[in-house]
N, C-alpha and C positions, 0 to 999 in steps of 0.2 A: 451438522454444520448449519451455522445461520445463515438467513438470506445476505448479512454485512459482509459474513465470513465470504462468499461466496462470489459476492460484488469487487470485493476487494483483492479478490486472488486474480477474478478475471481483468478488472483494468490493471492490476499490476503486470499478466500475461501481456495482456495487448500494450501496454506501455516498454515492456524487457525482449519481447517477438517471441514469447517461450508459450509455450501451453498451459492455460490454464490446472493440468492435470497434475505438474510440476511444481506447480507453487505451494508450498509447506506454510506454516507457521514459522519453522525454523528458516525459512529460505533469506537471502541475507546478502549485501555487495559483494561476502567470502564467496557463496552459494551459487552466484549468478552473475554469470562473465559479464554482461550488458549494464548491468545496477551500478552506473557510478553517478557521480555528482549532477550531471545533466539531467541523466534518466529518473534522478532522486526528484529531482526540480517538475520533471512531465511526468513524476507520479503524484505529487503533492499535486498538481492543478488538473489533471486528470479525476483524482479522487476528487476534491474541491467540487468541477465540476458536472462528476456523473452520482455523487452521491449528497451535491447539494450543504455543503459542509464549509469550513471556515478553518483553517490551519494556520496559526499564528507562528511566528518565527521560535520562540523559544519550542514549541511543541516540536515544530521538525527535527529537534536533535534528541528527541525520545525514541523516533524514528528507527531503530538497529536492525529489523526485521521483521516479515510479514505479520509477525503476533503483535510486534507494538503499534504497527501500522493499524490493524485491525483492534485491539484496545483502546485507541486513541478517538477511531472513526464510531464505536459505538458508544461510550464517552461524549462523542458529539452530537449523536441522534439521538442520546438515550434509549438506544439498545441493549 
């Protein structure tokens, strides 16, 4: 697992109150009772802001789950 991989599961924990330990690739709004539309919003600015990154409106609806989320973010670092 990457350092991105790694970043991005734990502010998604800290953004949903879940444990980092839980967060899959697959994990997903089906996946995780907390993930709804608000929480989507304080993950996009959370990421944004703890990895330094820029997420445009059409990207957020690429968004389905921790893999796209994590695709997206090393796409943006060039990771």
């Amino acid at each position: 697992m990457s350092d991105i991989d790694s970043r991005v599961k734990q502010v998604a924990a800290d953004v949903f109150g879940t444990s980092a330990d839980l967060i899959t690739a697959e994990s997903s709004p089906q996946t995780i009772d907390t993930w709804d539309s608000v929480q989507h919003l304080n993950l996009i600015l959370a990421l944004e802001q703890e990895l330094n990154v820029r997420i445009d409106p059409e990207e957020i609806e690429r968004m389905k789950n921790i893999g796209d989320v994590i695709e997206l973010v090393k796409e943006k670092t060039g990771s």
